[in-house]
KOLDO-388190 format. One record per residue (C-alpha): residue in one letter; residue number from 1; x, y, z. Coordinates in steps of 0.05 Angstrom, whole numbers. Example, Ala and Ser with C-alpha at 12.3 -4.5 7.8 and 13.67 -1.06 7.14 Angstrom:
residues 2
+----+-----+--------+--------+--------+
| aa |   i |     px |     py |     pz |
+----+-----+--------+--------+--------+
|  A |   1 |    246 |    -90 |    156 |
|  S |   2 |    273 |    -21 |    143 |
+----+-----+--------+--------+--------+
***
This chain:
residues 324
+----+-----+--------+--------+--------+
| aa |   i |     px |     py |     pz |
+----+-----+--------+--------+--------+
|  X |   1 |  -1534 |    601 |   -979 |
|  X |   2 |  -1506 |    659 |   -934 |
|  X |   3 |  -1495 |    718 |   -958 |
|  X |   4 |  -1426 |    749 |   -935 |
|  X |   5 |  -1409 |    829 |   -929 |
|  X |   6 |  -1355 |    825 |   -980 |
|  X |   7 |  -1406 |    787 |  -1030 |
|  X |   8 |  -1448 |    840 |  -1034 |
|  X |   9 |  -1396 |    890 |  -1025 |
|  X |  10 |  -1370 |    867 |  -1084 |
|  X |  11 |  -1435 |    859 |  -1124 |
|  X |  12 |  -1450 |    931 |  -1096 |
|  X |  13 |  -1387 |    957 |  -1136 |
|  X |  14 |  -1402 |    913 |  -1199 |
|  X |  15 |  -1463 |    956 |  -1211 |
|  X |  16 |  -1438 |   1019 |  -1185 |
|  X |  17 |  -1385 |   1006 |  -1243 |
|  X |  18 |  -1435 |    986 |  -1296 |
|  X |  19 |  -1478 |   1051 |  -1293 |
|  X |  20 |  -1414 |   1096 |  -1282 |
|  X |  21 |  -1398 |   1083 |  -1352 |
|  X |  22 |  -1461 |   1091 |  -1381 |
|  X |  23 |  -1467 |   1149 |  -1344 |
|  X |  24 |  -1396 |   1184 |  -1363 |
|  X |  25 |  -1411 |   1159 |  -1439 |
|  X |  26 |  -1492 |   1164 |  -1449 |
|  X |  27 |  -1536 |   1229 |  -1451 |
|  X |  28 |  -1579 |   1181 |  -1418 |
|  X |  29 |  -1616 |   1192 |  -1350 |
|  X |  30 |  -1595 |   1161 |  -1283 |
|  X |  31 |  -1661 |   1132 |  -1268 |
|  X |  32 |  -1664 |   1094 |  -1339 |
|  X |  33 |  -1586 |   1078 |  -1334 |
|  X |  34 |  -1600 |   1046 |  -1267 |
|  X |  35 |  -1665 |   1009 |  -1288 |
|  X |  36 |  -1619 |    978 |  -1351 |
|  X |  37 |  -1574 |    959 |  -1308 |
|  X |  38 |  -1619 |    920 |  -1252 |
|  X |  39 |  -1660 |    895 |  -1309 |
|  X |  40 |  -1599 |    851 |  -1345 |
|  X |  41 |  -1571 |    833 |  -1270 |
|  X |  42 |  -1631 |    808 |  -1250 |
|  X |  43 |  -1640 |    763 |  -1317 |
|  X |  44 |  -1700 |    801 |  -1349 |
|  X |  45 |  -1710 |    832 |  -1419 |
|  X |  46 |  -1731 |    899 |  -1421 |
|  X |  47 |  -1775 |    951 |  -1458 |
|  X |  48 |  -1749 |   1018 |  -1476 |
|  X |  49 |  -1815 |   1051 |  -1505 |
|  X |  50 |  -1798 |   1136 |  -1532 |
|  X |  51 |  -1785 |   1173 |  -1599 |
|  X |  52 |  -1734 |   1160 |  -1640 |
|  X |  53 |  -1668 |   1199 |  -1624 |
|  X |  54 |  -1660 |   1191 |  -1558 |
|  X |  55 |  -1611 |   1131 |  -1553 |
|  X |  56 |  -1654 |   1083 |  -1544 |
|  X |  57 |  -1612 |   1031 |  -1582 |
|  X |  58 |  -1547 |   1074 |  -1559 |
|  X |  59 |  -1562 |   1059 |  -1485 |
|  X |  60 |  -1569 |    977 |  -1509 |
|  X |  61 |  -1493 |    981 |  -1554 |
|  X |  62 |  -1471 |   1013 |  -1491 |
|  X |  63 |  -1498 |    966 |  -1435 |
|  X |  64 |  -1473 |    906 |  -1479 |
|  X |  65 |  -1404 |    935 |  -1484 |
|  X |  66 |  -1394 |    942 |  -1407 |
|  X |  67 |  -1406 |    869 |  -1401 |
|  X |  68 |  -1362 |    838 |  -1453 |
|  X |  69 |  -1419 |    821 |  -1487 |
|  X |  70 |  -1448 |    807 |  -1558 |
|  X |  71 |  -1500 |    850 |  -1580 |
|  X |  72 |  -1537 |    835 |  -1645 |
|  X |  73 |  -1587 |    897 |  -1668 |
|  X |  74 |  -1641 |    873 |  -1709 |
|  X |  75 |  -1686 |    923 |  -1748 |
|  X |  76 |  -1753 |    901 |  -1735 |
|  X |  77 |  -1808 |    902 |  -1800 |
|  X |  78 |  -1867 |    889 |  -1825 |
|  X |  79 |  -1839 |    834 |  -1879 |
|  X |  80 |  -1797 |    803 |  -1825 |
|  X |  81 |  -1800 |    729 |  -1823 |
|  X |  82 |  -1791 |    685 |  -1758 |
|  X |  83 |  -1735 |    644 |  -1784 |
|  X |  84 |  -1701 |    715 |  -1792 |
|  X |  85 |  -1696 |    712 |  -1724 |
|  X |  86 |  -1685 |    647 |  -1704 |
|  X |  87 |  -1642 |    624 |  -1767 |
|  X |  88 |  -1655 |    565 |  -1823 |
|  X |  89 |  -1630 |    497 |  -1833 |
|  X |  90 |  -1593 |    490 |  -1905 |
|  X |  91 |  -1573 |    420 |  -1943 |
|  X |  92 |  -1504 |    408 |  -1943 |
|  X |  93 |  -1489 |    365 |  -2001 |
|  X |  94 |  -1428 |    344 |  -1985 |
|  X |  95 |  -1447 |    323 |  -1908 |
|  X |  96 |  -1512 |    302 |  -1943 |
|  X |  97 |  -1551 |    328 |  -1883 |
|  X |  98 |  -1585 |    394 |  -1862 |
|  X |  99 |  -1531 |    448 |  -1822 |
|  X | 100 |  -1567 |    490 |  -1782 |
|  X | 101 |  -1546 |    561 |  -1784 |
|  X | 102 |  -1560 |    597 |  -1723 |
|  X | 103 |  -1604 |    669 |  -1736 |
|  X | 104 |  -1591 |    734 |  -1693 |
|  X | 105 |  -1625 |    710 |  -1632 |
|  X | 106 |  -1567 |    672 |  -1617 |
|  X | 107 |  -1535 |    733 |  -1577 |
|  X | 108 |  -1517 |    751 |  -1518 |
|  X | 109 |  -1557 |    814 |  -1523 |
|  X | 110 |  -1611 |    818 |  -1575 |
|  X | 111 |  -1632 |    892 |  -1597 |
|  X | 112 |  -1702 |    889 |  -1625 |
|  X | 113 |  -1716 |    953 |  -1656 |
|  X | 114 |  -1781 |    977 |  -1661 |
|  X | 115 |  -1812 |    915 |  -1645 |
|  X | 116 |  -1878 |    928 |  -1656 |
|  X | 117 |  -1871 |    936 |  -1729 |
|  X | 118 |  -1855 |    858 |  -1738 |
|  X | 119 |  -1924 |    834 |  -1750 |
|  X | 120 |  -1955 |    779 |  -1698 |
|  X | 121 |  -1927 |    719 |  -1722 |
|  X | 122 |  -1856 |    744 |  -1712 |
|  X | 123 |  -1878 |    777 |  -1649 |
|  X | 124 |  -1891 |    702 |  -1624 |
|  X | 125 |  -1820 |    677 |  -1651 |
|  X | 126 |  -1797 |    711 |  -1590 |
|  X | 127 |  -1827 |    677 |  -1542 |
|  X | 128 |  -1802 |    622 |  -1533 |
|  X | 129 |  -1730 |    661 |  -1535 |
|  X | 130 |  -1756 |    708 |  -1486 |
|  X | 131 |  -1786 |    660 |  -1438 |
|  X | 132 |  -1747 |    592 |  -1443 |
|  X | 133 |  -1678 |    607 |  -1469 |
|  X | 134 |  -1683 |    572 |  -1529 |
|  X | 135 |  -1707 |    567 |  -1601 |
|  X | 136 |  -1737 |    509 |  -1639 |
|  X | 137 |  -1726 |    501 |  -1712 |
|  X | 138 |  -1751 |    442 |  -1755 |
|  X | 139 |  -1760 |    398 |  -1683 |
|  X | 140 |  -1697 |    411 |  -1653 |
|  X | 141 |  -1688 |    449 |  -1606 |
|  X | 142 |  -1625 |    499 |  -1596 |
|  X | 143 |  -1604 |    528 |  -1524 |
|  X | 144 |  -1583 |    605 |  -1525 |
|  X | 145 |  -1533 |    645 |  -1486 |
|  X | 146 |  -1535 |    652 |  -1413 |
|  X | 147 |  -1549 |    704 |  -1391 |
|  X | 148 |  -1594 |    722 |  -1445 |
|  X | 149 |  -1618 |    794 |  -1449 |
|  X | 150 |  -1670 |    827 |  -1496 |
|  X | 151 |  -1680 |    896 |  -1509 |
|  X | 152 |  -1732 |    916 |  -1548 |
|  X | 153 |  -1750 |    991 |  -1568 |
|  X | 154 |  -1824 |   1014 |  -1590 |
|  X | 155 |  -1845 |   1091 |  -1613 |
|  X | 156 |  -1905 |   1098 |  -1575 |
|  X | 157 |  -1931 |   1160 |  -1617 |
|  X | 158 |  -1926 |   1134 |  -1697 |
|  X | 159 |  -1970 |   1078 |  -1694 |
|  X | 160 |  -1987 |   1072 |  -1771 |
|  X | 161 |  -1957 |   1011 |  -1798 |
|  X | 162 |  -1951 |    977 |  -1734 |
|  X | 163 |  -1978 |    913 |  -1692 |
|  X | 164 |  -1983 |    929 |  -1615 |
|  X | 165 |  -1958 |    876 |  -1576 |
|  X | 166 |  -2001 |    835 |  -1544 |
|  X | 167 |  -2010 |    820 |  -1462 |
|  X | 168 |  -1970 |    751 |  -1472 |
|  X | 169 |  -1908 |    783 |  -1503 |
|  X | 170 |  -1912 |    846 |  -1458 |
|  X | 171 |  -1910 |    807 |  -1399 |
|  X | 172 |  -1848 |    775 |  -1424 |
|  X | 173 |  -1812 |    841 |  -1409 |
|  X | 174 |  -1791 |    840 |  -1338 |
|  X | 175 |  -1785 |    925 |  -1341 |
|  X | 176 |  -1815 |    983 |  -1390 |
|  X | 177 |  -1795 |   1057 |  -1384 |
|  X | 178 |  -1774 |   1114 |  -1428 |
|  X | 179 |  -1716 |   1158 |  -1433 |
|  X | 180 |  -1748 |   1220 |  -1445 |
|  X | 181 |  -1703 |   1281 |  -1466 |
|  X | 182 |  -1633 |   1293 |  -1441 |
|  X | 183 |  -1624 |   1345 |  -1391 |
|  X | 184 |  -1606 |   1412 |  -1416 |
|  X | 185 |  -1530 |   1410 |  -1384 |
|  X | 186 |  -1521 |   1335 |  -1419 |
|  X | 187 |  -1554 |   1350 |  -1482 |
|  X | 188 |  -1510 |   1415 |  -1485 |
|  X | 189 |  -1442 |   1369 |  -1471 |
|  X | 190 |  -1467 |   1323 |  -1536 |
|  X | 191 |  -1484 |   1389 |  -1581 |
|  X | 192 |  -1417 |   1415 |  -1568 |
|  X | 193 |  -1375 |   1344 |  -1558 |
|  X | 194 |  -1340 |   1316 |  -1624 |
|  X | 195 |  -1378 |   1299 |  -1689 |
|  X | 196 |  -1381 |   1230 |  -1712 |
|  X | 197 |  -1353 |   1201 |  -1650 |
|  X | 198 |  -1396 |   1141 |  -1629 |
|  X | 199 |  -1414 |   1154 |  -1550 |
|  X | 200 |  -1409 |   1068 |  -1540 |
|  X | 201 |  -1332 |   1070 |  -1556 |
|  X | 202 |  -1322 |   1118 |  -1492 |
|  X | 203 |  -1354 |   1059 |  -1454 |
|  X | 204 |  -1300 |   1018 |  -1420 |
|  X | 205 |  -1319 |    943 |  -1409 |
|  X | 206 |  -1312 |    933 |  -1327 |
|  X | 207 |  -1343 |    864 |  -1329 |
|  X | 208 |  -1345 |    794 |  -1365 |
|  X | 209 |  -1420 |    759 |  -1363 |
|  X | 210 |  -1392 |    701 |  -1320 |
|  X | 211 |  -1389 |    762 |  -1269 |
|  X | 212 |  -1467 |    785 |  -1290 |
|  X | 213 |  -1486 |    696 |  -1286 |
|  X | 214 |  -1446 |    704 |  -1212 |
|  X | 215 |  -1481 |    767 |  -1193 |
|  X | 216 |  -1554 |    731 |  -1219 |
|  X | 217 |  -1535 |    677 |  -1170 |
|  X | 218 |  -1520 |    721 |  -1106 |
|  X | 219 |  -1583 |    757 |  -1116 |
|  X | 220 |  -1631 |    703 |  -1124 |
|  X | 221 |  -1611 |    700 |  -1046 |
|  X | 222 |  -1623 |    757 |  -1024 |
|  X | 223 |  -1678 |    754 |   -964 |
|  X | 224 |  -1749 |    765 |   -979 |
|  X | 225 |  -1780 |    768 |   -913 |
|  X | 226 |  -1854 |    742 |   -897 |
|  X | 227 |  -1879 |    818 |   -896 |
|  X | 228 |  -1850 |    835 |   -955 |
|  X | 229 |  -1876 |    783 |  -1001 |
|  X | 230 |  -1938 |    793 |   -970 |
|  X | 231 |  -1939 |    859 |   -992 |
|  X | 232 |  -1911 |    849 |  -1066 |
|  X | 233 |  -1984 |    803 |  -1064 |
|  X | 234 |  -2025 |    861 |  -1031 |
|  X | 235 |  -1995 |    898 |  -1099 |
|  X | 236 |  -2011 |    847 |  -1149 |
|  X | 237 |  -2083 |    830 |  -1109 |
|  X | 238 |  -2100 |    911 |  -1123 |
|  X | 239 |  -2090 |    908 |  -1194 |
|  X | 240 |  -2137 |    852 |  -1196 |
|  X | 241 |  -2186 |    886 |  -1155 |
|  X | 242 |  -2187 |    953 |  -1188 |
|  X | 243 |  -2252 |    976 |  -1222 |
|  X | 244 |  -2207 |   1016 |  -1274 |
|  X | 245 |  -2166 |    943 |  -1292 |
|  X | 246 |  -2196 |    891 |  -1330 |
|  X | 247 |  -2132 |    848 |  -1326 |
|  X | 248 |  -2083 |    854 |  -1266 |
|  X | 249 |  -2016 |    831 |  -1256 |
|  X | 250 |  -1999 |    757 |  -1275 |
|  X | 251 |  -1955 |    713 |  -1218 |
|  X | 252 |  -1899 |    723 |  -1273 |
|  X | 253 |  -1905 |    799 |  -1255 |
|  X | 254 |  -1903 |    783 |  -1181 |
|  X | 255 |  -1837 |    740 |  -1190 |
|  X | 256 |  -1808 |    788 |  -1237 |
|  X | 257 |  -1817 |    848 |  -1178 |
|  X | 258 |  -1784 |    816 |  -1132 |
|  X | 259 |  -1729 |    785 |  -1178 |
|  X | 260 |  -1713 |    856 |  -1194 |
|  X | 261 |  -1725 |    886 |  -1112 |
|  X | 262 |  -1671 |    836 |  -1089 |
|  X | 263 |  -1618 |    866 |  -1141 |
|  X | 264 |  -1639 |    931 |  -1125 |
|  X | 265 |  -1630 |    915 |  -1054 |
|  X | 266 |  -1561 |    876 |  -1077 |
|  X | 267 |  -1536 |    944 |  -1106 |
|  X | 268 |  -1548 |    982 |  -1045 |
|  X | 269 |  -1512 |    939 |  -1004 |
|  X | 270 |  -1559 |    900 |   -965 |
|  X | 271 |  -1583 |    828 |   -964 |
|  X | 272 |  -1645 |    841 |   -943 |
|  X | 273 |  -1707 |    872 |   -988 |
|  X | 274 |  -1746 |    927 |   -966 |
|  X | 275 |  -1821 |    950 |   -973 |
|  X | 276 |  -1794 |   1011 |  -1014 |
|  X | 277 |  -1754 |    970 |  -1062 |
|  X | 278 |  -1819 |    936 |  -1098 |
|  X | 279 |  -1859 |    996 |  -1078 |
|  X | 280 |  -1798 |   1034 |  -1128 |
|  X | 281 |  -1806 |    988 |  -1176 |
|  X | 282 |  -1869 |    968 |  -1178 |
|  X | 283 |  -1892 |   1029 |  -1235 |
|  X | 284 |  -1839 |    995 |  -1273 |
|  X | 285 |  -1843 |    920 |  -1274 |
|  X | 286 |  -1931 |    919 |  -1265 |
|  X | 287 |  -1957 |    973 |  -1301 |
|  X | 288 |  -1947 |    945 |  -1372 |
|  X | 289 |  -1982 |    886 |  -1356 |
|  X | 290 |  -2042 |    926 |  -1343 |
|  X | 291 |  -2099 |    920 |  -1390 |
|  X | 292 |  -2154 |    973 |  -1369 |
|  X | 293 |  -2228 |    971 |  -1378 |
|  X | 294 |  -2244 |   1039 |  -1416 |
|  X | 295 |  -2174 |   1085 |  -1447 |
|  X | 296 |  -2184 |   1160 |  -1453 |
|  X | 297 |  -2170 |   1184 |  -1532 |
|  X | 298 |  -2147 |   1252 |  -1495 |
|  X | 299 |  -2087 |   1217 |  -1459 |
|  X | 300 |  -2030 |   1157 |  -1477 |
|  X | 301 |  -2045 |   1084 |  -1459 |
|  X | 302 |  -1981 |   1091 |  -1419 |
|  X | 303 |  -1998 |   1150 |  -1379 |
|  X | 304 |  -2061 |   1115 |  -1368 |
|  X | 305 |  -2038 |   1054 |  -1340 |
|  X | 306 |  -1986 |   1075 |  -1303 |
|  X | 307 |  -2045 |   1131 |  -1266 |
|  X | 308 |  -2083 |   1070 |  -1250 |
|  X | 309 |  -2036 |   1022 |  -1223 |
|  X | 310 |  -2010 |   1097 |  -1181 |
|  X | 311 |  -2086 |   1090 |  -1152 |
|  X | 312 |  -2092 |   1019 |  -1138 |
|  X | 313 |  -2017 |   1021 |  -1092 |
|  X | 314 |  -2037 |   1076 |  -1062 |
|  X | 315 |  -2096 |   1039 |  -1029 |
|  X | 316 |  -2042 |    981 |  -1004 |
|  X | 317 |  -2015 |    992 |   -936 |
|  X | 318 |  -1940 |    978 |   -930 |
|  X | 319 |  -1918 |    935 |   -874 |
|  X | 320 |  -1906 |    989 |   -829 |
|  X | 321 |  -1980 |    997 |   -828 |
|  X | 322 |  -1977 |   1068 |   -869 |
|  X | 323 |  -2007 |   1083 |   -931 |
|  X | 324 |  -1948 |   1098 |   -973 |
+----+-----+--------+--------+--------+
***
């Protein structure tokens, strides 16, 4: 399939559009705005990991709302069952046979808040959602949305209480990254905007998700060239070499990097990926799915990852034969 300049002309503007509103409506910055963005474009789920109060789940309402989407927030705790999530079948006595009724997984967007509370067994219940696109309850088996798009939030800092998620349902998450604080000029436009005015109603929908399923499609296109995807590998071989990583980057990782360099690429107007699209968004979409041999008590596991996985690239030549 040949990818014409007013395609991606027009899938350019689609998610120049998207993060405009987010941008005008969210204290939110660019860089995590954009990552959103290419995240539920390229068909991933993604991991918003900060404190509480940063809009986290705001910047999830909001992202929903631009694409005509349902969003479903579910309040992730210990007590939480799995058919909370996926819903129950319940007799009906006057069909005389079981009615399934769906649970809120069945959602266009799915807003798991503070994920790692759920304990493991509710953990797992997602899965299947995550990974296949579809629930089974009672041995049937129920298809979900398309697109599909999870977004799950985690306070890395209170960890009493809580069950940390393990490698098979982090590597379900095709991006992590954190907020952080606002920027003094944004966070003094909130302080001094209205009170009681919810940021998400300022958002103005510029999209329907048969555009987002269209957009998908035009990207999964987009030219990987021989050099390139030799290099994504060079990236995922040195996280398997490292001496600092006991467990490197899975093939899911690799696929997931370049699913998300070719929208990246998509959004800048070209059909073509470049070195410095997965070398972008490589921190990203890899480190995550790090596991490292020995963890420092004197610094986070994120911090920690992310440093080694910064080592291990550095030692990968890009294509151009520099060390970037």
């Amino acid at each position: 399939m040949a990818i014409s300049g007013t395609d991606v002309e027009a899938a350019a503007g689609l998610g120049a559009n998207i993060a405009h509103e987010l941008d005008a409506a969210l204290a939110v910055p660019r860089e995590a705005v954009a990552l959103a963005v290419m995240c539920l474009l390229s068909g991933g789920h993604l991991l918003l990991e900060d404190v509480p109060g940063v809009g986290k789940t705001t910047l999830a309402r909001a992202l929903a709302r631009a694409v005509r989407a349902r969003a479903t927030r579910v309040q992730f705790t210990s007590d939480l069952l799995p058919s909370d999530l996926t819903g129950v079948s319940v007799w009906d006595p006057q069909a005389r046979a079981f009615t399934f009724h769906p649970g809120p997984l069945f959602s266009d967007v799915v807003i798991a808040d503070e994920i790692n509370r759920a304990n493991p067994k509710t953990q797992a219940a997602l899965l299947e959602a995550m990974e296949e696109r579809r629930v089974s309850v009672d041995g049937t088996t129920y298809d979900l949305p398309d697109p599909y798009f999870v977004m799950a939030t985690q306070n890395p800092v209170e960890m009493e209480g809580t069950y940390p998620l393990p490698e098979a349902q982090l590597d379900r998450f095709m991006v992590r990254t954190s907020l952080g604080y606002p920027a003094a000029e944004a966070e003094r436009a909130m302080l001094a905007g209205a009170s009681g005015v919810d940021p998400v109603s300022r958002v103005r929908p510029v999209c329907g998700l048969s555009d987002v399923r269209a957009f998908r499609e035009l990207a999964s296109v987009v030219h990987v060239g021989e050099k390139v995807a030799a290099y994504a590998l060079a990236l995922l071989d040195a996280t398997r070499r490292s001496p600092e990583i006991r467990l490197g980057a899975s093939p899911r990782a690799g696929l997931a990097l370049l699913a998300i360099s070719r929208t990246r690429a998509l959004l800048d107007g070209r059909a073509s990926v470049f070195p410095s699209d997965v070398r972008a968004l490589a921190p990203a979409v890899l480190a995550h799915r790090l596991v490292l041999r020995d963890l420092s008590p004197d610094a986070g596991q994120t911090e920690q990852q992310r440093a080694a996985l910064s080592r291990a690239i550095a030692r990968v030549p890009a294509p151009d034969g520099k060390r970037r």
